[in-house]
Backbone bond lengths (Angstrom), bond angles and torsions (degrees), N, CA, C in turn:
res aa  C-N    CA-C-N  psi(-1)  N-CA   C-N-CA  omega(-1)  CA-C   N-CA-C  phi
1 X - - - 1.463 - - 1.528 110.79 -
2 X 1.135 121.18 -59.73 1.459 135.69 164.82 1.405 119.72 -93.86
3 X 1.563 130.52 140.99 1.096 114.63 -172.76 1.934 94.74 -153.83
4 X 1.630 104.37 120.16 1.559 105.95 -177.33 1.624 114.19 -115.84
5 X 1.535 112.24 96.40 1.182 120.97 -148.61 1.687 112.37 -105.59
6 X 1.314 116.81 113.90 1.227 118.87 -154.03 1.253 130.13 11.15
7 X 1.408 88.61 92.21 2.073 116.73 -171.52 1.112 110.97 -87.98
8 X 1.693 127.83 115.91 1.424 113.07 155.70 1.238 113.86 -104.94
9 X 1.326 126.92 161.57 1.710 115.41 -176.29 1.827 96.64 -140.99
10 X 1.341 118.31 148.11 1.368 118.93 144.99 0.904 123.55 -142.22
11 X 1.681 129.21 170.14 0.939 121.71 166.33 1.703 123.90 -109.89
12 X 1.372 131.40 154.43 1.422 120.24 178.46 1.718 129.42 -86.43
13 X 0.953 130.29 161.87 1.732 102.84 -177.66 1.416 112.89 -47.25
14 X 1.227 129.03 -28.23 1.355 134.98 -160.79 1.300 111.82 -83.55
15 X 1.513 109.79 -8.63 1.502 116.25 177.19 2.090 100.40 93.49
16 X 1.259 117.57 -8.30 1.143 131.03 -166.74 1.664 125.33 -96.65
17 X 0.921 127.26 -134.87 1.441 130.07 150.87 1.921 117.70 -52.00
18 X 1.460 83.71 127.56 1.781 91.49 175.95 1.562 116.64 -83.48
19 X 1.520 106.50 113.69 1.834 108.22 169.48 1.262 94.56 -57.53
20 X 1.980 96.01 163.99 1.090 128.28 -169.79 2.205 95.23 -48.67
21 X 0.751 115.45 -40.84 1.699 112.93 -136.46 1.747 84.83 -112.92
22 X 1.214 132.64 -21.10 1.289 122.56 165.86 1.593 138.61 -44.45
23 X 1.229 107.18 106.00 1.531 120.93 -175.89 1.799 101.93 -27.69
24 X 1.390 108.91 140.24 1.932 121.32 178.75 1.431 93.29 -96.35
25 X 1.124 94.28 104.34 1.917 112.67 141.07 1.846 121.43 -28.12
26 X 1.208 104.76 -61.50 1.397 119.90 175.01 1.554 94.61 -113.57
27 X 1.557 107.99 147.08 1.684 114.94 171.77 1.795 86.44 -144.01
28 X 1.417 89.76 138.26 1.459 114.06 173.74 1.669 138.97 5.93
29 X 1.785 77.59 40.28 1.497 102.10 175.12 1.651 118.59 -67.10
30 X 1.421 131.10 138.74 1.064 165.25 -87.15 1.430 107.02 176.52
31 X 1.560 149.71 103.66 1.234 148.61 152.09 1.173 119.42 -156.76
32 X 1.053 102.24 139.59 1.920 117.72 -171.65 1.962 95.98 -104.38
33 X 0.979 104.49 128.33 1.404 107.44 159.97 1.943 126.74 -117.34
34 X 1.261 125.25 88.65 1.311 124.69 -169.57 1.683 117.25 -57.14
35 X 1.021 86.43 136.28 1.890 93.36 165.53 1.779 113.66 -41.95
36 X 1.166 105.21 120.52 1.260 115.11 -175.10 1.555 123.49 81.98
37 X 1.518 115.67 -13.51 1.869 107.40 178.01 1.448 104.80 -80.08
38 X 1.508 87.01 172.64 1.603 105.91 166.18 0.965 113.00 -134.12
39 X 1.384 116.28 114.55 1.781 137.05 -170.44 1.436 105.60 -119.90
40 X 1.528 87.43 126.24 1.532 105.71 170.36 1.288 117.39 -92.92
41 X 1.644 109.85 159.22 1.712 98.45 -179.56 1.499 83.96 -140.55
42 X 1.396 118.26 109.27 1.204 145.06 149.55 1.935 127.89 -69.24
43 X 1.422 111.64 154.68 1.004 112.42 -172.28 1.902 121.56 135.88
44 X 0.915 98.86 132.98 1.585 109.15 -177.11 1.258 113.67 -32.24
45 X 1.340 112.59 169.69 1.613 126.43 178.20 1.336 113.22 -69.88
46 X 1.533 120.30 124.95 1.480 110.10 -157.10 0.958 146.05 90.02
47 X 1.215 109.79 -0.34 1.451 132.19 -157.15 1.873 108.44 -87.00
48 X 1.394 101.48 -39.37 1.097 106.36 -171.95 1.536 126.20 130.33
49 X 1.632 103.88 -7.54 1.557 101.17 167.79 1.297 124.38 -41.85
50 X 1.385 125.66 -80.43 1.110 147.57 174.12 2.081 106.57 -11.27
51 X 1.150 86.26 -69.22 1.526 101.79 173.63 1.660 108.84 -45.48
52 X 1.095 104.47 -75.10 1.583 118.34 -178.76 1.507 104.03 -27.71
53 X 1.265 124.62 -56.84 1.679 136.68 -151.18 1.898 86.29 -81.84
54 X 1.336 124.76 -52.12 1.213 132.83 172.80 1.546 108.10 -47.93
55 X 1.238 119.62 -40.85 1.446 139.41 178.63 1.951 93.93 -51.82
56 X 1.213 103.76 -82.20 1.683 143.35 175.58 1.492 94.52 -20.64
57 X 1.192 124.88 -71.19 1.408 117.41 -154.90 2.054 107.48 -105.84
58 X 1.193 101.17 22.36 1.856 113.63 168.27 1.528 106.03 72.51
59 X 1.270 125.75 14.68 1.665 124.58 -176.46 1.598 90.97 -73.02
60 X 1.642 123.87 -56.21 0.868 125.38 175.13 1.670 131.20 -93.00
61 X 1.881 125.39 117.32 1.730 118.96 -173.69 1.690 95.37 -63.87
62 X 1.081 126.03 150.81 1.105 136.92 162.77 2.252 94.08 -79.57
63 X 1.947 78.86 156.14 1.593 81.35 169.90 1.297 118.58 -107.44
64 X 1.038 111.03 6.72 1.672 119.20 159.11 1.417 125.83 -174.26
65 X 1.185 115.54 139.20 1.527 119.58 -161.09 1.265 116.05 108.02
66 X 1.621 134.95 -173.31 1.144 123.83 177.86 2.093 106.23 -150.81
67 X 1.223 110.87 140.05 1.393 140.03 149.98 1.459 122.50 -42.13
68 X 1.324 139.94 96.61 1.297 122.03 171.97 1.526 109.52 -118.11
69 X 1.247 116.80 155.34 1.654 133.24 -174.96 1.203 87.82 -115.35
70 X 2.141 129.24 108.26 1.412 96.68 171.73 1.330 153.10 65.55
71 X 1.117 114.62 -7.42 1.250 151.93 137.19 1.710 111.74 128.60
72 X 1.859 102.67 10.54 1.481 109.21 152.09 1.327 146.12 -92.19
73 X 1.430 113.55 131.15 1.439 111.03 -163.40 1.244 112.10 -40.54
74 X 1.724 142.94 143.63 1.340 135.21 -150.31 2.386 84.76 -101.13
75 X 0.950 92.69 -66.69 1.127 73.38 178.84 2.167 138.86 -60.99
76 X 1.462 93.31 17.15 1.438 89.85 175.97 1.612 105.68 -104.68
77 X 1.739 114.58 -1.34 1.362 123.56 -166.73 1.616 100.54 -90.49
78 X 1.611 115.82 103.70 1.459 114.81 164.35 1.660 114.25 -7.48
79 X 1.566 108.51 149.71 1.737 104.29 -171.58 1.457 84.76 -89.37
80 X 1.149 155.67 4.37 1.741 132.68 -166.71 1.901 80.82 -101.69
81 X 1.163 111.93 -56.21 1.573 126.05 -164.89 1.851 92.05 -49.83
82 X 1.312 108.73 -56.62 1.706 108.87 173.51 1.469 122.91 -26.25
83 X 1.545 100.86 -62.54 1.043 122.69 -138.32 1.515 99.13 -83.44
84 X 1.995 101.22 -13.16 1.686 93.85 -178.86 1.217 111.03 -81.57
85 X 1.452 113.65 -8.31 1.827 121.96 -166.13 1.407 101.35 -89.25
86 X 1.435 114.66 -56.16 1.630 128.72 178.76 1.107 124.21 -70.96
87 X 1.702 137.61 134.39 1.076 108.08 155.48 1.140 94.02 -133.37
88 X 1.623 120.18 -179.59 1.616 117.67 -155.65 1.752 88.14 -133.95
89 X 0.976 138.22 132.87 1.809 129.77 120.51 1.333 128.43 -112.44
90 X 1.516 95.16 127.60 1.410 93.87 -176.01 1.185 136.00 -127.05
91 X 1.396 151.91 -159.12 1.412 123.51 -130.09 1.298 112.26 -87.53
92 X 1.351 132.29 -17.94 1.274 150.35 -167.03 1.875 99.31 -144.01
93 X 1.182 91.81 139.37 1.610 106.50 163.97 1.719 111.03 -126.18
94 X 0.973 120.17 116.45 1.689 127.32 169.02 1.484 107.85 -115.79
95 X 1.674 133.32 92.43 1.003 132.81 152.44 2.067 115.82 -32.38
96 X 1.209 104.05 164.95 1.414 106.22 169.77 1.309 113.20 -112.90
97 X 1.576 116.62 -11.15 1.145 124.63 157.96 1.634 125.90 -132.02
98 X 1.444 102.84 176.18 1.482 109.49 -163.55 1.947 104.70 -67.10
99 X 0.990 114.25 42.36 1.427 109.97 -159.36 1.875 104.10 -52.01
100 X 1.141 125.59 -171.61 1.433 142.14 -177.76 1.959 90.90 -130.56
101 X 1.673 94.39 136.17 1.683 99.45 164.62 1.109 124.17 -20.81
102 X 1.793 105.80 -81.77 1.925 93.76 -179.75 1.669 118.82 -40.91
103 X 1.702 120.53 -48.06 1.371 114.30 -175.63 1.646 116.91 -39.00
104 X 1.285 112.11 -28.60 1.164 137.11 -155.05 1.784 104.54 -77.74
105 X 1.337 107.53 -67.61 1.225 148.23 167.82 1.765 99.32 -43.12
106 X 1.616 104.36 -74.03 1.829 107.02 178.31 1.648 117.21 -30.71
107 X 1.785 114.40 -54.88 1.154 132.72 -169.72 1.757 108.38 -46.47
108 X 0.987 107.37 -20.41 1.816 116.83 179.93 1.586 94.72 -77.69
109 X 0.833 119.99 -42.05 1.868 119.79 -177.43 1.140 103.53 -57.09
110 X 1.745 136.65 -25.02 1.482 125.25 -148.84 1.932 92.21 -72.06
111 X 0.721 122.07 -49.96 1.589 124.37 -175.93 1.843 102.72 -29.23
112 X 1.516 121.70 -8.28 1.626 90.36 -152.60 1.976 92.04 -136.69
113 X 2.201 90.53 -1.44 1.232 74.19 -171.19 1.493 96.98 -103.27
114 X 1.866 119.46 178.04 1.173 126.48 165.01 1.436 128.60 -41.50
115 X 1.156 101.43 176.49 1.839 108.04 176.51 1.939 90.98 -87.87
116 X 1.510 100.89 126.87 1.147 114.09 160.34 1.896 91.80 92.90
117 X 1.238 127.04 -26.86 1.748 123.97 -159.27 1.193 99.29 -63.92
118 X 1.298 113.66 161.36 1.725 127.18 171.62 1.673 104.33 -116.69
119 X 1.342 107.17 141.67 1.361 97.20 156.64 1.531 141.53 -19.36
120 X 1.302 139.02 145.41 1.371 163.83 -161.80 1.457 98.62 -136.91
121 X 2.049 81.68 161.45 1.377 103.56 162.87 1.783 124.56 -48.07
122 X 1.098 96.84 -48.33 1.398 109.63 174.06 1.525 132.93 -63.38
123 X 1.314 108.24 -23.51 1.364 121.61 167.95 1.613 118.05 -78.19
124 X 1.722 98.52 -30.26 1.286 111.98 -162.00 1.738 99.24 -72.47
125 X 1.816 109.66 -55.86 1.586 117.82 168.90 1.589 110.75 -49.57
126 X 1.651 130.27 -32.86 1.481 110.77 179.23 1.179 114.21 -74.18
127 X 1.445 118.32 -26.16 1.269 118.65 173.92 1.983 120.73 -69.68
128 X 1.087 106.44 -44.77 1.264 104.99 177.78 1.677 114.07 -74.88
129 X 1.291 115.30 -22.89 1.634 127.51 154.62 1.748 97.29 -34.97
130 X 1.212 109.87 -81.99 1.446 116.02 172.60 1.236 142.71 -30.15
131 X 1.079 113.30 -49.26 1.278 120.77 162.83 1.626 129.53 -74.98
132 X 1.566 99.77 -17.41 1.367 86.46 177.56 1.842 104.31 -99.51
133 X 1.348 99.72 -0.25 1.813 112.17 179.43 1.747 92.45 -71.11
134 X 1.501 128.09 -29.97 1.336 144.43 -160.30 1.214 95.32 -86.16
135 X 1.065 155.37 -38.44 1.571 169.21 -157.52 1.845 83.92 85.18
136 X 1.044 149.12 61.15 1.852 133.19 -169.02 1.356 109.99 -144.37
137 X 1.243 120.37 16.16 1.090 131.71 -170.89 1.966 113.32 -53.96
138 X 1.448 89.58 -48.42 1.555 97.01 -159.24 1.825 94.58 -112.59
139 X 1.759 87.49 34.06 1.854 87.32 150.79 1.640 93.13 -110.74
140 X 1.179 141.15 -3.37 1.762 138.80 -158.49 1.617 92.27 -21.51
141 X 1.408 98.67 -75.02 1.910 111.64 -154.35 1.360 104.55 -80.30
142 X 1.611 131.27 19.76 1.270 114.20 169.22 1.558 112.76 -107.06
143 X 0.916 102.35 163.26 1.964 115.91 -150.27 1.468 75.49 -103.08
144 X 1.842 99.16 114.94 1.483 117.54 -169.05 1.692 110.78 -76.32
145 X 1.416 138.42 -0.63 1.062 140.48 161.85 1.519 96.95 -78.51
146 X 1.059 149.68 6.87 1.505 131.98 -178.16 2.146 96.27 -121.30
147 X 1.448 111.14 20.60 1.108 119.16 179.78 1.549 123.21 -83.43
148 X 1.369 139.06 144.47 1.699 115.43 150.37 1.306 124.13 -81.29
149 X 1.521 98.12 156.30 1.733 106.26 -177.49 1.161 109.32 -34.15
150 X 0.934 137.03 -30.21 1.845 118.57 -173.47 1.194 92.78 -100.88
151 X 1.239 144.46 -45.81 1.774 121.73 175.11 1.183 117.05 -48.53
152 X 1.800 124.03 -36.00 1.137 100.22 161.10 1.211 155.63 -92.86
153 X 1.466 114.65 14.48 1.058 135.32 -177.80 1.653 90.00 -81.75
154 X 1.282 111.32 -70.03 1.707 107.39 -175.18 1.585 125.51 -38.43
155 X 1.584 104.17 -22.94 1.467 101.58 -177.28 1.969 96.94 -78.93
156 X 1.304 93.84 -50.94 1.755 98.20 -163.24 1.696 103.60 -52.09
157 X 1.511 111.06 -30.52 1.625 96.92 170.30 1.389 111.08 -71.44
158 X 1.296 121.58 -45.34 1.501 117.22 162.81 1.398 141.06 -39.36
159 X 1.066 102.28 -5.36 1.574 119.89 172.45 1.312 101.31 -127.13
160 X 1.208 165.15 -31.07 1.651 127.15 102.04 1.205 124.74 18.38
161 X 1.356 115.80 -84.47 1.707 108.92 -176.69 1.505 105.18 -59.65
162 X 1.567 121.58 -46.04 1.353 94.33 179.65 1.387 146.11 -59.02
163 X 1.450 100.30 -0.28 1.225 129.26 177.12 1.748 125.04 -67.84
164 X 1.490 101.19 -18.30 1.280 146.05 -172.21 1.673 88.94 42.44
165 X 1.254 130.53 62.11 1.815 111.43 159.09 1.175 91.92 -98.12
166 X 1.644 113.11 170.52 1.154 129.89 -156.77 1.620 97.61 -125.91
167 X 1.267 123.39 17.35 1.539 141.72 -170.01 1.732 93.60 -131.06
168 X 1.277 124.28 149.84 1.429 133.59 -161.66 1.797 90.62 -163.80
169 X 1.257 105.80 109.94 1.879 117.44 157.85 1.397 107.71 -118.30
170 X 1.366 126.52 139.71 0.951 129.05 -121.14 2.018 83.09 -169.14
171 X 1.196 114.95 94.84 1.234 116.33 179.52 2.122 124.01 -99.13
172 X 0.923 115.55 70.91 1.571 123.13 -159.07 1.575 110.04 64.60
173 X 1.917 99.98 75.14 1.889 76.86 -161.66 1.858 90.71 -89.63
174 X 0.842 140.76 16.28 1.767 139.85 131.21 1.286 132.55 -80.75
175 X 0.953 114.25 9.92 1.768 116.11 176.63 1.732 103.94 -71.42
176 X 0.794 109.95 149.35 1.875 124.43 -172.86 1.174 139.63 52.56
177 X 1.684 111.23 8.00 1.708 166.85 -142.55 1.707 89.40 -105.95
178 X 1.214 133.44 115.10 1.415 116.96 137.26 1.323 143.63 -76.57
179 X 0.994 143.02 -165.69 1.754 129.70 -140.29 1.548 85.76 -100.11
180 X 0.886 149.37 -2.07 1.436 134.55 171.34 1.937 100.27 -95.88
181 X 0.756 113.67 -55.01 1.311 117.52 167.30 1.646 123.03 -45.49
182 X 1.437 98.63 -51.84 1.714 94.67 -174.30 1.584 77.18 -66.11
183 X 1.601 145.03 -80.22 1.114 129.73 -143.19 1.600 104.72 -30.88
184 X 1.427 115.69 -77.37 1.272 111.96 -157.89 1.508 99.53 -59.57
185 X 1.315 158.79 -6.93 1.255 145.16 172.55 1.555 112.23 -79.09
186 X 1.498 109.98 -34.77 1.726 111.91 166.98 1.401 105.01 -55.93
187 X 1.489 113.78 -62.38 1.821 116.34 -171.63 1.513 97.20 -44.31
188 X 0.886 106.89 -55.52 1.895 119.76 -160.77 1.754 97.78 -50.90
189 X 1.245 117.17 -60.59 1.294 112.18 161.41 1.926 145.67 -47.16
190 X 1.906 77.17 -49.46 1.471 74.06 150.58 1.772 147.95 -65.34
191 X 1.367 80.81 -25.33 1.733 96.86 -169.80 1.948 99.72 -76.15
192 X 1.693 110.52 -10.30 1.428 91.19 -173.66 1.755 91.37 -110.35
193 X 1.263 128.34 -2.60 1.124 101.02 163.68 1.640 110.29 -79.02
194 X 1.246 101.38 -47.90 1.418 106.97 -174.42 1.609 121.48 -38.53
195 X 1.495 116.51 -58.71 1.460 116.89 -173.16 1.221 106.73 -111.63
196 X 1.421 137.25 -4.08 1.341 135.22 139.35 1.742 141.21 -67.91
197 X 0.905 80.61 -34.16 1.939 111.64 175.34 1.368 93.76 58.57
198 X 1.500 115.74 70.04 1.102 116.13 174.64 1.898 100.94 -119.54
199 X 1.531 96.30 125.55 1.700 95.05 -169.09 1.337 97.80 -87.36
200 X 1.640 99.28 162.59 1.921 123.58 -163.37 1.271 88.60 -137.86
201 X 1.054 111.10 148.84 1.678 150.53 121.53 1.146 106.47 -95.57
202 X 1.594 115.33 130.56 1.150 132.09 143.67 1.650 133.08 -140.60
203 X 1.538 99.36 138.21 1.902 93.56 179.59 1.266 111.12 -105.58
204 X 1.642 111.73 146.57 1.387 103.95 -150.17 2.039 76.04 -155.95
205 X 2.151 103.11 160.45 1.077 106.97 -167.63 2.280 76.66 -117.93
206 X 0.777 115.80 7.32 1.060 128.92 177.20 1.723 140.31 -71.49
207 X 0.804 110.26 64.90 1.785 98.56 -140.40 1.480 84.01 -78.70
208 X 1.194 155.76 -35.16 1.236 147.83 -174.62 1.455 114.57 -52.59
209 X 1.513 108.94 -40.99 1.493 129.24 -163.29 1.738 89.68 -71.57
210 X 1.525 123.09 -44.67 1.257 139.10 178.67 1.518 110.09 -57.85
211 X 0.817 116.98 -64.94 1.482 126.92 164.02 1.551 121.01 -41.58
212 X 1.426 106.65 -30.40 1.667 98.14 174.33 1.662 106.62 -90.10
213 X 1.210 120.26 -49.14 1.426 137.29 -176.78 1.534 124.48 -75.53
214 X 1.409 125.39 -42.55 1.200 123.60 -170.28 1.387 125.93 -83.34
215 X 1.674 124.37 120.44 1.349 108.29 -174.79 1.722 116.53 -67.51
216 X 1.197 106.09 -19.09 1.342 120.23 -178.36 1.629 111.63 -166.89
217 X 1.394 99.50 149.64 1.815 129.17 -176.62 1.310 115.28 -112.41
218 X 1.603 114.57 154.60 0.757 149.64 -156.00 1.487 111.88 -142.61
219 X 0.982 109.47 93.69 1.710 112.95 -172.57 1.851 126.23 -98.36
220 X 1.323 121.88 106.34 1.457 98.73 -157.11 1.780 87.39 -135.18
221 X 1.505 83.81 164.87 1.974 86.13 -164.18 1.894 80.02 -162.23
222 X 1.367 93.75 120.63 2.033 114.37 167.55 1.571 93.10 51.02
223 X 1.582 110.01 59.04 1.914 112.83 173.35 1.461 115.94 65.25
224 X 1.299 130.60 -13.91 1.277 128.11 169.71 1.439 137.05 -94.61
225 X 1.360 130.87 130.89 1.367 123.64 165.48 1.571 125.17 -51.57
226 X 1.807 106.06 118.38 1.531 89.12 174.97 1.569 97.54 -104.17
227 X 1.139 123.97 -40.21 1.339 122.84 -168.60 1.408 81.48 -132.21
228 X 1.926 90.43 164.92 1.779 124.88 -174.09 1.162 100.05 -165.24
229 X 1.347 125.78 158.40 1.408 127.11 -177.99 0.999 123.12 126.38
230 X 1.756 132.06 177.68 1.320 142.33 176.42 1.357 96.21 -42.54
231 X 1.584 123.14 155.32 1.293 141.42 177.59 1.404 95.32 -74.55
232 X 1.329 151.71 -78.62 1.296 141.16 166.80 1.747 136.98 -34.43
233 X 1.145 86.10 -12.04 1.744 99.42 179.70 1.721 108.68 -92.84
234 X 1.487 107.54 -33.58 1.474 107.14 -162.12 1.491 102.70 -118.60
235 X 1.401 119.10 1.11 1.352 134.84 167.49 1.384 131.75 -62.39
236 X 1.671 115.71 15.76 1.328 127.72 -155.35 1.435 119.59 -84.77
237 X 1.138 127.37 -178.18 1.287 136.94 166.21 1.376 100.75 -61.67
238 X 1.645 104.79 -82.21 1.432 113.54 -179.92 1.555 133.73 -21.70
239 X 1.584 97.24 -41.23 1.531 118.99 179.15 1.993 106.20 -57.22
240 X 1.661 74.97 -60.33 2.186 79.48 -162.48 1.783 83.03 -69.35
241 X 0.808 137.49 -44.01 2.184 113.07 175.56 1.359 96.30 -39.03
242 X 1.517 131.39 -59.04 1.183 118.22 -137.44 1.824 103.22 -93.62
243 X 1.037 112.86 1.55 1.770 132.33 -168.36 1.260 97.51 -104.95
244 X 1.215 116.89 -72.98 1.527 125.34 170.63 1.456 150.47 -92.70
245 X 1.881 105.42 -9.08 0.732 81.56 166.97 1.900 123.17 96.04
246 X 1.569 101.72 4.23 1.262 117.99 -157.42 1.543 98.77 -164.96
247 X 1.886 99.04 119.41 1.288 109.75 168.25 1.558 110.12 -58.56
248 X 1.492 106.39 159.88 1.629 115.23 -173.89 1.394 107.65 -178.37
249 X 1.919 96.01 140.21 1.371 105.61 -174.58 1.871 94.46 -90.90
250 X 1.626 123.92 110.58 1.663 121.57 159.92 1.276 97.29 -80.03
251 X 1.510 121.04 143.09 1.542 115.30 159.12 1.436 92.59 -173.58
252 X 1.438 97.81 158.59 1.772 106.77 -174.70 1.721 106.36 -83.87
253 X 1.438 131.47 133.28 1.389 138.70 -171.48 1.392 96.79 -112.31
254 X 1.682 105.66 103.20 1.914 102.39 -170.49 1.630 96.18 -63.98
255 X 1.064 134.89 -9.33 1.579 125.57 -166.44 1.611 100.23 -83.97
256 X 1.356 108.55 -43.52 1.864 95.59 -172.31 1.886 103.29 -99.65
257 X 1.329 114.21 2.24 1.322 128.58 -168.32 1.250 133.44 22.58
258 X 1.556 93.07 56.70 1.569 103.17 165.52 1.928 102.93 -142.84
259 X 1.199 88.02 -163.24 1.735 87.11 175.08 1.515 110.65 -87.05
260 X 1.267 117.68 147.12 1.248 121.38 155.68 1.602 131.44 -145.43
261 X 1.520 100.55 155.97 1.634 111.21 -148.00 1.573 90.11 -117.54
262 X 1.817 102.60 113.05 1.365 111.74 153.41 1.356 139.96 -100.84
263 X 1.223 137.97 75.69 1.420 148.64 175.07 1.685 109.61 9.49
264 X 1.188 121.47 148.71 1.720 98.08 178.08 1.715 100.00 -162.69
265 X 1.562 110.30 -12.95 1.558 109.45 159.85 1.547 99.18 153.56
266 X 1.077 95.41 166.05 1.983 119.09 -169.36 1.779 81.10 -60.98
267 X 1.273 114.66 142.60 1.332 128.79 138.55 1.727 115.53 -17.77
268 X 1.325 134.02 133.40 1.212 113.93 177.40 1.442 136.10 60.51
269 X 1.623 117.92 0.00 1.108 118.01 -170.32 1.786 101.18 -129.70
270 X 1.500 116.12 -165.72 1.836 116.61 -159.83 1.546 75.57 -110.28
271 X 1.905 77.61 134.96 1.839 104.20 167.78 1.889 102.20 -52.67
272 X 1.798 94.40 144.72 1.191 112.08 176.14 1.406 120.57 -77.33
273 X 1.459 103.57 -37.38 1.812 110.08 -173.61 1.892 104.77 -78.70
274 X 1.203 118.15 -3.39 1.200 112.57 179.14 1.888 110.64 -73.58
């Protein structure tokens, strides 16, 4: 569906355009994303997620290589036409105004309406489709700054789906989430790839969260791919040493039935649980 074919990226001091001689953020990264998976892109702080997903949905031109949607160049596809295929959430949402949920939720429709149009009936039912796909239904009329972190994460994907793209980036959507929350935000995810078949990207510092959800990873460390592949294939010990840098027990836990990754000490250094 998506295809990022030897990508380099930088950035300039200015945060802007990369001079000639400026170190690449991303170097000749490589990822296929299939219709319907959910691929994680793992990897240290700095690494280059952030970028990549920016890469992914055309906010950011790559400086060499090319983006395809389907096998169209991503940046030759109008941004309204984009924006119906892509949708982005990302790690933080700060409205500029006091909006209410649905307002929140509506704003995903702007991709489909006219120059100058206002919402419809029809916008109004995709949107409330959404929210109740979100479990968020019967937040509509509450003024989404008076929400908790996990309510608002559920609305901002909810205005995503109302967005109707069929592409999902997904930037630490559990980061600052506690464990009841990330749970229901994994299910919540799962349940829309699963009976929606709506495909994700997501970057995550989480490898457990990865391990329950992702059909496949993406492993990157200082802009480069070290590992790619099935979630069980590239899910290794060896991998997170060589990613991070940090001994670790991977092993499958038949009780939550997926893999899981226990931390156990810096490379070279004395076990922690001792």
């Amino acid at each position: 569906m998506l295809q990022v074919a030897d990508v380099s990226f930088g950035y300039g001091p200015s945060g802007q355009e990369r001079p000639a001689r400026a170190p690449f953020t991303l170097r000749d990264v490589t990822v296929d994303v299939p219709r319907g998976s959910l691929t994680g892109l793992l990897g240290p702080n700095g690494c280059g997620k952030t970028t990549l997903l920016k890469v992914m949905s055309g906010v950011l031109e790559p400086s060499r290589g090319r983006v395809t949607l389907e096998g169209e160049p991503l940046h030759a596809i109008p941004r309204r036409r984009r924006a119906r295929r892509i949708a982005v959430v990302p790690q933080e949402t700060h409205p500029a105004f006091d909006y209410t949920v649905m307002e929140m939720v509506l704003m995903g429709r702007h991709p489909h309406l006219g120059a100058f149009a206002i919402e419809g009936p029809a916008d109004l039912a995709v949107s409330r489709d959404a929210l109740a796909a979100t479990g968020t239904a019967h937040l509509a009329q509450r003024r989404y700054m008076t929400l908790s972190g996990g309510e608002k994460q559920r609305v901002v994907i909810a205005a995503a789906l109302a967005q109707a793209a069929d592409l999902l980036l997904l930037d630490e959507p559990t980061a600052s989430l506690d464990l009841g929350y990330q749970l229901e935000t994994a299910g919540l995810l799962a349940e829309l790839n699963s009976k929606r078949g709506v495909t994700m990207v997501l970057a995550t510092h989480d490898l457990n969260l990865a391990g329950l959800l992702c059909s496949q990873l993406v492993l990157l460390r200082a802009g480069r791919v070290l590992g790619q592949g099935a979630t069980r294939d590239v899910l290794t010990t060896a991998m997170v040493r060589q990613v991070y840098d940090v001994e670790a027990d991977v092993s499958y836990h038949p009780g939550a039935g997926h893999l899981t990754v226990v931390p156990l000490r810096r490379s070279g250094h004395t076990d922690v649980h001792r």
